[in-house]
N, C-alpha and C positions, 0 to 999 in steps of 0.2 A: 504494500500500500504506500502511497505516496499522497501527502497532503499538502498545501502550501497555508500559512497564515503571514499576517503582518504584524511587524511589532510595532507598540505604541511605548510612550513614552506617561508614565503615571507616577506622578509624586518624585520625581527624580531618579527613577529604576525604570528600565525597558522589560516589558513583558509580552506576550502572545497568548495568544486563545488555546486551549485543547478542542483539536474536532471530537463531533458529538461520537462518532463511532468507539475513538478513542478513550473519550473518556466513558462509555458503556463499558468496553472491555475489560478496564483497569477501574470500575464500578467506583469513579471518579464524586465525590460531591463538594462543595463548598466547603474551604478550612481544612481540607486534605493536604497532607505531604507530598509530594513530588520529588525524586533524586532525577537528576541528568547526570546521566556516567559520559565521560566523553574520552572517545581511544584516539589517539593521533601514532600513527607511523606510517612508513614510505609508501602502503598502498592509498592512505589518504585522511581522512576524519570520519569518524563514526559516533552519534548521540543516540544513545539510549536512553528512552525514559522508565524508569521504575517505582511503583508508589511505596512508599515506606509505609508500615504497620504500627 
């Protein structure tokens, strides 16, 4: 899956939307935790999102 969102700029932090799919899967609600894992090496960048428990 591939999605695109935009980021905005709120209160001095840049944030993005989760798509609704996304956030169904990862049974997403308001006041939830979110990790971004993010890998970097020579084949390129990769972000994972994970919700913390």
């Amino acid at each position: 899956m591939k999605y695109k969102t935009k980021v905005q700029s709120t209160g001095g932090t840049l944030s993005t939307s989760i798509p609704k799919i996304i956030r169904d899967l990862y049974n997403l609600e308001k006041g939830d935790t979110v990790e971004w894992v993010v890998s970097i090496d020579e084949q390129g960048t990769k972000v994972t999102l994970e919700k913390s428990e």
